[in-house]
C-alpha positions as CSV (number, residue, x, y, z in Angstrom):
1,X,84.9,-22.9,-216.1
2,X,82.7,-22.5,-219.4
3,X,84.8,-21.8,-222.5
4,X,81.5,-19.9,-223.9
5,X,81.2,-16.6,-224.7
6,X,78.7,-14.8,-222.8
7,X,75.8,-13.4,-224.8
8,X,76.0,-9.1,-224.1
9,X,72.4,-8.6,-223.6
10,X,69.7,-7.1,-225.7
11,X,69.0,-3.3,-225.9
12,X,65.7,-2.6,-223.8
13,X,65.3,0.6,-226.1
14,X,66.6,2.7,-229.2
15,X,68.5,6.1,-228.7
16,X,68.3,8.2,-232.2
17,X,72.1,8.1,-233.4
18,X,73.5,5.2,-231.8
19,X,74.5,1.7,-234.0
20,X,73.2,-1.5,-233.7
21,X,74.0,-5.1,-234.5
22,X,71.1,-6.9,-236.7
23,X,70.4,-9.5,-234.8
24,X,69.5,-7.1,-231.8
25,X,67.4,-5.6,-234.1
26,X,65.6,-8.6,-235.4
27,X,65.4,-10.0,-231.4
28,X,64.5,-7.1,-229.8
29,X,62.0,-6.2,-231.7
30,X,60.5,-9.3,-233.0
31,X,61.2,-9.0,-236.8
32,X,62.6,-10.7,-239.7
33,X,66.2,-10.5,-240.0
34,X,66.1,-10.1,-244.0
35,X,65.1,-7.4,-246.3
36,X,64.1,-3.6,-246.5
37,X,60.4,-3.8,-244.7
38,X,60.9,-6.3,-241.7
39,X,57.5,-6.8,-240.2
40,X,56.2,-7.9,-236.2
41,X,52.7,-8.5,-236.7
42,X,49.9,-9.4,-234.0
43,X,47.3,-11.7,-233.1
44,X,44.9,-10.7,-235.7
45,X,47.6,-10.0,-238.8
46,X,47.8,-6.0,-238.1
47,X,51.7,-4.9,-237.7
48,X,52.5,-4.8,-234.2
49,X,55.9,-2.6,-235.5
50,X,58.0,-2.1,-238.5
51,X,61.6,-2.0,-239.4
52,X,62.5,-0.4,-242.2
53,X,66.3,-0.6,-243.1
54,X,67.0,2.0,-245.7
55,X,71.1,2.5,-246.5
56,X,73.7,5.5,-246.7
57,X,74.4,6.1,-250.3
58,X,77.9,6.6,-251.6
59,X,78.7,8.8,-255.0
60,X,78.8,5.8,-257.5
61,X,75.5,4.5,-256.0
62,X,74.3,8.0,-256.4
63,X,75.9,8.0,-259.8
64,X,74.3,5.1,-260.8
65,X,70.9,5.2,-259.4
66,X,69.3,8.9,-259.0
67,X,66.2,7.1,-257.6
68,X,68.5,5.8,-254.3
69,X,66.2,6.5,-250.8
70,X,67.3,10.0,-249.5
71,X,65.9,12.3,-246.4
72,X,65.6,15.3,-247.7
73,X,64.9,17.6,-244.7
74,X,62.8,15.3,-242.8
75,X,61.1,13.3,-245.0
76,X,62.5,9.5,-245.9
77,X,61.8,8.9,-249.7
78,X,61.7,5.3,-249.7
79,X,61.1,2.7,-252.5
80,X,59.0,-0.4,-251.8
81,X,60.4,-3.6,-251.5
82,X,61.6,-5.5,-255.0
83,X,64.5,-5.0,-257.0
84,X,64.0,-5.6,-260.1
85,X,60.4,-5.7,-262.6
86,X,57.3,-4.3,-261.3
87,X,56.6,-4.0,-257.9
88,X,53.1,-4.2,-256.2
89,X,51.6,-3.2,-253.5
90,X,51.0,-6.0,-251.7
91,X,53.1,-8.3,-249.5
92,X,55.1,-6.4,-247.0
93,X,54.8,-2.9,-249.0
94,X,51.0,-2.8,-248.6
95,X,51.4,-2.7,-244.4
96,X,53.1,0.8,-244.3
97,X,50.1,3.0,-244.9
98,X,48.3,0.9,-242.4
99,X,49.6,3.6,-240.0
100,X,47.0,5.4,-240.6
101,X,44.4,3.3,-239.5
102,X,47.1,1.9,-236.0
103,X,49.9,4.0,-235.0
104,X,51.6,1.4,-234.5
105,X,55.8,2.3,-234.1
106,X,57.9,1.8,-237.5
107,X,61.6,2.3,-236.9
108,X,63.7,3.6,-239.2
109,X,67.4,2.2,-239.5
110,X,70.3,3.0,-242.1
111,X,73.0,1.0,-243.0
112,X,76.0,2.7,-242.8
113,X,78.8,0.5,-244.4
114,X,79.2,-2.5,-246.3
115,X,79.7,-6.2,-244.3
116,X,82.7,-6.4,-245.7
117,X,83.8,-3.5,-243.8
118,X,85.3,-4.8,-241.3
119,X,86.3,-1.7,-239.2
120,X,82.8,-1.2,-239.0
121,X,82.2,-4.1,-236.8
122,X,78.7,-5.6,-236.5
123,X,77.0,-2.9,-235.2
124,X,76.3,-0.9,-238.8
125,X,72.7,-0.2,-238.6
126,X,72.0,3.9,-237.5
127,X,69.0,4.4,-235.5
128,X,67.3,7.1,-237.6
129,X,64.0,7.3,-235.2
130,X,60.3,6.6,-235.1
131,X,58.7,7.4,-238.6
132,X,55.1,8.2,-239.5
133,X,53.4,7.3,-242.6
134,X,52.8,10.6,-244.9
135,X,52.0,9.1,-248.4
136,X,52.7,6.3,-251.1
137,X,51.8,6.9,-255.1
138,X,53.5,4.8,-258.0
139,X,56.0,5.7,-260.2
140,X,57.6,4.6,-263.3
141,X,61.5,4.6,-262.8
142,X,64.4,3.5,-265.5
143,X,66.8,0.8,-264.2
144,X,70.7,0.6,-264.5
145,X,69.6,-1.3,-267.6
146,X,67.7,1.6,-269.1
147,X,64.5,-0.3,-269.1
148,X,61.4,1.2,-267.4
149,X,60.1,-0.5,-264.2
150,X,57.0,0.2,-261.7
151,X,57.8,0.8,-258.2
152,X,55.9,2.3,-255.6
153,X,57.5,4.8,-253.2
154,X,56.7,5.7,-249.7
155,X,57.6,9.2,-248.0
156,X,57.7,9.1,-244.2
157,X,58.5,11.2,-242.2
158,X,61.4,11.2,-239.2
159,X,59.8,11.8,-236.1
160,X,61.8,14.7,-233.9
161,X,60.6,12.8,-230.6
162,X,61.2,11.0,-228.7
163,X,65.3,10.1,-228.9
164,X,65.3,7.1,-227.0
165,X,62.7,4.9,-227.7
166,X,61.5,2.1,-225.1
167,X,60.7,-1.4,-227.0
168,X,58.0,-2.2,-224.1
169,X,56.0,0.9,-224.3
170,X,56.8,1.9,-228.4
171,X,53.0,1.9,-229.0
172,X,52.3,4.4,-226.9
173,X,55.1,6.3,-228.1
174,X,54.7,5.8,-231.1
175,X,50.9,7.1,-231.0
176,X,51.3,10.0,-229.3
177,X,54.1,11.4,-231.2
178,X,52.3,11.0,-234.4
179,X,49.4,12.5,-233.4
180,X,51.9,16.0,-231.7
181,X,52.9,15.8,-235.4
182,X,49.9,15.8,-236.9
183,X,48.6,18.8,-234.5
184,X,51.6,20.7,-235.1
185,X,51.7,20.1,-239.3
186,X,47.8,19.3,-239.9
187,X,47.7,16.9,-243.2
188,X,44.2,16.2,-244.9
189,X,43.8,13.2,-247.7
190,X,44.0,15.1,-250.2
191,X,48.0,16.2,-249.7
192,X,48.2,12.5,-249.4
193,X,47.4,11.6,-252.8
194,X,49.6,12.3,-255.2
195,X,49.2,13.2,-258.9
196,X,52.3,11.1,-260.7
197,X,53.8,13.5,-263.1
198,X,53.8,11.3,-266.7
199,X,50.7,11.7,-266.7
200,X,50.6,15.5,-267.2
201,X,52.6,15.4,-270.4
202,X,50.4,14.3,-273.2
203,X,51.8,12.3,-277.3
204,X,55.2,11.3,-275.7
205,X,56.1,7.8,-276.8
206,X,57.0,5.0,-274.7
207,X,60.9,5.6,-276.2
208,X,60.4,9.5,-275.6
209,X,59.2,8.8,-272.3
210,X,62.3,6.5,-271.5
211,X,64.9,8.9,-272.4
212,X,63.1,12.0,-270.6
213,X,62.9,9.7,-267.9
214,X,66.5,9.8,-267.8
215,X,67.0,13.0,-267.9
216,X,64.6,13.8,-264.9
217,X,67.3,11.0,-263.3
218,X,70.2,13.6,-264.1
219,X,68.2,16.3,-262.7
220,X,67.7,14.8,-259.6
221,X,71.5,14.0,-259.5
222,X,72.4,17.5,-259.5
223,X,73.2,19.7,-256.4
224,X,70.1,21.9,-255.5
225,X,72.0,24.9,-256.6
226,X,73.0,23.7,-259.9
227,X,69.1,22.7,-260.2
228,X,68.0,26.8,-259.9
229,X,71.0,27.5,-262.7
230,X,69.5,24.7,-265.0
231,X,66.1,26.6,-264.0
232,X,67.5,29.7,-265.1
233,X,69.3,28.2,-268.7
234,X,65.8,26.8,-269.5
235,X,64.0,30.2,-268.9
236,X,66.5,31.8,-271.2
237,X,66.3,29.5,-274.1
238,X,62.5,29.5,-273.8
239,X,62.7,33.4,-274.6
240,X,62.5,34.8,-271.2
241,X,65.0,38.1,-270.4
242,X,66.4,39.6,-267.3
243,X,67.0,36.0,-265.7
244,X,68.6,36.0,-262.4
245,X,69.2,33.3,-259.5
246,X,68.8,34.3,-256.1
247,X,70.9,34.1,-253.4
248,X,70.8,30.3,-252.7
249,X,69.2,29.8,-249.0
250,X,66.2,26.7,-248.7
251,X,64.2,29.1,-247.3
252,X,61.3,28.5,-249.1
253,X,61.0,32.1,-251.1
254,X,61.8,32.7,-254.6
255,X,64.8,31.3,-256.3
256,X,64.9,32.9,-259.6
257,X,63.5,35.7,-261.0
258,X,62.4,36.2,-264.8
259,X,60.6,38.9,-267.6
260,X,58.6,37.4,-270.2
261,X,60.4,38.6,-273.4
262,X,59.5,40.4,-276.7
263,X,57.8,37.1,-278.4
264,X,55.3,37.0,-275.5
265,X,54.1,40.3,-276.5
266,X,50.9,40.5,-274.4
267,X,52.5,39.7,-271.5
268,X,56.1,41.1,-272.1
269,X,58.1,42.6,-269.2
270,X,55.8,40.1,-266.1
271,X,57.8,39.5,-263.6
272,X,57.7,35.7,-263.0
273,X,59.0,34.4,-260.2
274,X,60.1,30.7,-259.5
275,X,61.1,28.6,-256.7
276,X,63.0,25.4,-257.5
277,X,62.5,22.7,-255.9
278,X,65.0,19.6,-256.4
279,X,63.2,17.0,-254.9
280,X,62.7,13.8,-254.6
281,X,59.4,13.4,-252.2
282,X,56.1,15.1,-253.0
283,X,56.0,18.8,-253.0
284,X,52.7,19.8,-250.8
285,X,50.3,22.4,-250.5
286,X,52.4,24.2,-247.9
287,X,55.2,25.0,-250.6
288,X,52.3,26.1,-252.9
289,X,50.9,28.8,-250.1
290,X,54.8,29.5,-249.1
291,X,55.5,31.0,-252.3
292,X,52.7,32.7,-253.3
293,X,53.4,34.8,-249.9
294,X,56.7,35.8,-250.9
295,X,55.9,37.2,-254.5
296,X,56.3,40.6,-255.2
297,X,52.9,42.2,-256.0
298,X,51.8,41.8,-259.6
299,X,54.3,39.2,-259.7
300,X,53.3,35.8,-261.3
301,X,54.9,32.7,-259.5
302,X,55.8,28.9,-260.3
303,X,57.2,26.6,-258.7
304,X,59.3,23.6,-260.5
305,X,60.2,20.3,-259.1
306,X,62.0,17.0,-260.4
307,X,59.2,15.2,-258.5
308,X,55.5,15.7,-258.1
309,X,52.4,17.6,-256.4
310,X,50.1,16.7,-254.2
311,X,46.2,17.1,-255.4
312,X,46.0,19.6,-251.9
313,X,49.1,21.3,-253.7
314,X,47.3,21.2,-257.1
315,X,44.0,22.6,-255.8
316,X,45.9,25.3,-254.0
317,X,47.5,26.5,-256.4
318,X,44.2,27.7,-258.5
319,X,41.8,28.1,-255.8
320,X,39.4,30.9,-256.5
321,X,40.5,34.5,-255.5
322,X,44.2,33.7,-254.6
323,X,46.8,34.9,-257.3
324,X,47.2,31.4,-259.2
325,X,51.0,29.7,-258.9
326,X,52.1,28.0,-262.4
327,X,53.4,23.9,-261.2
328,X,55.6,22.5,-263.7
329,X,56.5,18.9,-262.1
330,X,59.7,16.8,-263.4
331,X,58.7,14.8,-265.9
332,X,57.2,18.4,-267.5
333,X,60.8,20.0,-266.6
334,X,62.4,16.9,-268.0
335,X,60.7,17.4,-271.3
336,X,62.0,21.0,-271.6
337,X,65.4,20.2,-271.1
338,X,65.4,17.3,-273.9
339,X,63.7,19.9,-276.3
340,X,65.8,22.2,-275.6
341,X,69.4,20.5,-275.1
342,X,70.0,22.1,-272.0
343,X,73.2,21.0,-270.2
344,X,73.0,19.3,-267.1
């Protein structure tokens, strides 16, 4: 009789939730079995599927880097393979948006504990689902050594279907679920480009821009409900009167309320009204026309983020005949709360 252990056999498909070993991953689908973008590519050089393994983030890690991948609602925030220095969009990083072009399936995995966990067992990787493309942009980021890098981040989003996903027919899966997802949330190009917020703030240094930098890293550290108080501290010190925060709810309406004070005498006693958005991927046009729906009438509205607008966003925001919506994006809030010492 053999002494040999048998080999369990290879999972024919993925169920959404369920753990899984590596080196399934890396057989079954026919990728590399090292870093965050693992690749499968065809015949002619176009990705056949993607596996990208992003990881759950513990406190300290938060604590340390603000700019960790995160799913906020249901949207991956992910940052582009390389650690450390610049990063470019080539190599493995420049295959992502290729979606566009080929649905082909990218998978989306997160680690869920360290290997040298051993409770864990081998099977540590969480099948998230199948992910589609939404956008990339660059983005200037400070290290853990205070030192300014280039990165380029991608925002995907996590498919709702299907939950079990067949490796022998995840094209066609893949395809058709993007394209039920782009029927039922229409994108165009231009809420797929990006405008990177340092580049709305004009005369700040390279040393000015550093340390705001880390200040927009605090903000996005914060608890989305601590992010409308900090809102509502800045509006005061910037002479605004009659401040109040909402009842928090990510509902999408307004999230603090405001009357423009005695020094801004021709416009004293508007009624601003802001909604807060503590984000890490790209706020969109949608969140734009969300708002200006639920302002009271002769109400002005704004909408602050710690992370950036979309040109659709942008362009919505003062298109001719709608009641225009102020965007202050977080570089732009990051600068208020240095100026102003506002605690975090």
């Amino acid at each position: 009789m053999s002494s040999e252990r048998s080999t369990p056999p290879l999972p024919s498909s993925f169920i959404v939730g369920d753990l899984y070993s590596s080196d399934e991953l890396q057989r079954t689908l026919g990728v590399g079995n090292a870093g965050g973008v693992r690749l499968s590519l065809d015949v002619s050089g176009v990705p056949r599927r993607i596996a990208i393994m992003t990881a759950h983030t513990t406190a300290r890690q938060a604590s340390e880097n603000p700019y960790h991948d995160r799913i906020e609602g249901r949207t991956l925030v992910y940052t582009g393979a390389g650690r450390e220095g610049d990063q470019t969009l080539g190599g493995v990083n420049q295959r992502i948006p290729q979606q566009l072009a080929h649905p082909f399936p990218i998978y989306g995995f997160m680690l869920i504990g360290s290997r040298r966990d051993r409770a864990i067992g081998r099977k540590r990787w969480r099948f998230l689902g199948l992910l589609r493309y939404l956008r990339h942009y660059p983005e200037l980021q400070v290290d853990v050594r205070l030192q300014q890098r280039r990165v380029w981040i991608f925002e995907l989003q996590v498919l709702n279907h299907p939950t079990e996903v067949v490796v022998a027919t995840d094209m066609v899966a893949s395809a058709s679920a993007i394209a039920e997802a782009r029927n039922s949330e229409p994108d165009e190009a231009s809420d797929r480009e990006v405008v990177p917020a340092s580049t709305n703030v004009q005369n700040v240094t390279k040393q000015d821009a550093a340390e705001i930098e880390l200040v927009r890293g605090q903000l996005l550290r914060a608890a989305p409900e601590r992010f409308e108080h900090i809102v509502r501290d800045v509006l005061k010190a910037s002479g605004f009167e009659g401040v109040t925060v909402t009842q928090y709810s990510q509902d999408g309406g307004v999230d603090v309320n405001a009357l423009a004070g005695p020094l801004m005498w021709p416009i004293r006693t508007l009624c601003v009204q802001l909604q807060a958005k503590r984000w890490l991927h790209t706020v969109g046009r949608r969140e734009v026309a969300e708002l200006r729906g639920s302002l009271q009438p002769h109400a002005r509205g704004a909408v602050v983020t710690t992370s950036h607008y979309s040109r659709a966003a942008i362009a919505e925001a003062c298109a001719a005949g709608k009641n225009p919506i102020t965007l202050v994006d977080g570089f732009a809030f990051a600068s208020l709360v240095h100026a102003l010492k506002i605690a975090i």
